[in-house]
MIKE-65379 format. One record per residue (C-alpha): residue in one letter; x, y, z; residue number from 1. Coordinates in pm, whole numbers, m for minus. Layout:
A, X, Y, Z, NUM
...
# end
This chain:
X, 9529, 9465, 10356, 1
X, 9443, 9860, 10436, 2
X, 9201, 9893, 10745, 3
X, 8955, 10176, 10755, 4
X, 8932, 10407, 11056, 5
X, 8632, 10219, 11124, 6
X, 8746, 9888, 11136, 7
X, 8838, 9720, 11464, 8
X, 9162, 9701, 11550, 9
X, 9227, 9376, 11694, 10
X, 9600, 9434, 11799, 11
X, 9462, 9646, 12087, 12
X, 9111, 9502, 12120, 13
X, 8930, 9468, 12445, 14
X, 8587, 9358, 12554, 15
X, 8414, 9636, 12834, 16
X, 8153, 9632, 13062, 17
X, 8209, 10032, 13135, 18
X, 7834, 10135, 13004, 19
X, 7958, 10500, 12921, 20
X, 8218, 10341, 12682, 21
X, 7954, 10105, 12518, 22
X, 7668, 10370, 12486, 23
X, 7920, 10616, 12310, 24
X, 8016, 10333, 12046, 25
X, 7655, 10296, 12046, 26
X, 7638, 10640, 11896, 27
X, 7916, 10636, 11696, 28
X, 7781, 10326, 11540, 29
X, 7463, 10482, 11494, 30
X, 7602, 10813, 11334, 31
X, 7790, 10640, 11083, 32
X, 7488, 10423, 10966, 33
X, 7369, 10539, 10651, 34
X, 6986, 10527, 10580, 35
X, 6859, 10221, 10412, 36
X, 7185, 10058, 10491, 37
X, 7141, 9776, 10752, 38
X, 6900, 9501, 10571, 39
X, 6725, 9394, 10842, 40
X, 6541, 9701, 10877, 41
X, 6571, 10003, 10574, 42
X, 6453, 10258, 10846, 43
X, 6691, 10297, 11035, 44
X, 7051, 10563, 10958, 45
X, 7095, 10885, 10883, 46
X, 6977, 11019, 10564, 47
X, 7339, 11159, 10382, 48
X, 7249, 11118, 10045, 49
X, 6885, 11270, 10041, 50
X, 6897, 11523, 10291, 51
X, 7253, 11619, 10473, 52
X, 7439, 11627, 10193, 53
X, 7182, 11779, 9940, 54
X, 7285, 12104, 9850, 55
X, 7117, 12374, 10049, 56
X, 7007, 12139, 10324, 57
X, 7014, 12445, 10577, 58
X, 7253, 12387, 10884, 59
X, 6989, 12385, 11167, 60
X, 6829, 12086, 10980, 61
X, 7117, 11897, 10978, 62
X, 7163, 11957, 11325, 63
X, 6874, 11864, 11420, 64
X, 6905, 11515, 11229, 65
X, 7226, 11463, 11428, 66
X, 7092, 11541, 11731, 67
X, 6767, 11327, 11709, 68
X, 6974, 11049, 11604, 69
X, 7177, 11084, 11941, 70
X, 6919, 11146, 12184, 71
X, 6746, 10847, 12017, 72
X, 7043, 10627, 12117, 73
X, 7002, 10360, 12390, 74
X, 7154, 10483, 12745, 75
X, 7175, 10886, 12579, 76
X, 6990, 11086, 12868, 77
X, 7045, 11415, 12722, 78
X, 7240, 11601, 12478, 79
X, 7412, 11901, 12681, 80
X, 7632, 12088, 12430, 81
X, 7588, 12075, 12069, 82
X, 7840, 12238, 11815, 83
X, 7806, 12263, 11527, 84
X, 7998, 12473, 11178, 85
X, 8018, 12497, 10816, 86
X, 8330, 12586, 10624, 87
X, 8444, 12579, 10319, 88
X, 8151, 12341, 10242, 89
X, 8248, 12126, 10522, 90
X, 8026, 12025, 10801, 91
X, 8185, 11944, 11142, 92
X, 7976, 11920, 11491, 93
X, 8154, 11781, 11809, 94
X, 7878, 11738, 12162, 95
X, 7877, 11637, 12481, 96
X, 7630, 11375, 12601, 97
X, 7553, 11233, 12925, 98
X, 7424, 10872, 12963, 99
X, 7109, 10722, 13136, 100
X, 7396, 10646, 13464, 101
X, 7497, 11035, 13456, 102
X, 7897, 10980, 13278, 103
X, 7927, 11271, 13058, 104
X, 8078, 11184, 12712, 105
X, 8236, 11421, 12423, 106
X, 8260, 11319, 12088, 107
X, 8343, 11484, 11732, 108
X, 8189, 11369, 11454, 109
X, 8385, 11323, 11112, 110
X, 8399, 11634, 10874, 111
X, 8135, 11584, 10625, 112
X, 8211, 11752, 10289, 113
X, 7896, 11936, 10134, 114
X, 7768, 11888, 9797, 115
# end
């Protein structure tokens, strides 16, 4: 059986109470949710398919999506850096983010290949 790089890796799992480590999960979980995806509520994710990946979606607006979609995570204070490029038709962003108990966390989200 091949495991994604999102699946959970059981060989080395752990349960946490560190809040910084669950809020960033938090976020990752919540930036790899695509719009319309989780049935309980169509609402929620980020829309790929109708806006970041549309072709000429400019690069400020899909900044912005990524960075509302952070700030709007539970225990996400603030967003303090945000970086973000586009290459080759590739979209990569990596920020720092500091939690509602003042830990600091970086993260760098997946290259996104542009349409």
């Amino acid at each position: 059986v091949s495991q994604s790089r999102y699946d959970i890796d059981f060989n080395n799992f752990r349960l946490t109470d560190d809040n910084a480590e669950s809020v960033a999960q938090r976020t990752k979980i919540r930036l790899l949710r695509y719009f319309g995806e989780y049935f309980k509520d169509t609402t929620l994710g980020i829309d790929y398919f109708g806006t970041v990946l549309k072709k000429g979606t400019p690069k400020s607006a899909i900044d912005i999506i990524f960075i509302e979609e952070i700030i709007n995570t539970v225990g996400i204070l603030s967003v303090d850096v945000y970086e973000s490029v586009i290459e080759s038709g590739v979209y990569t962003a990596s920020f720092a983010a500091t939690t509602s108990e003042g830990v600091t966390f970086q993260f760098n989200i997946q290259p996104i290949a542009l349409i």
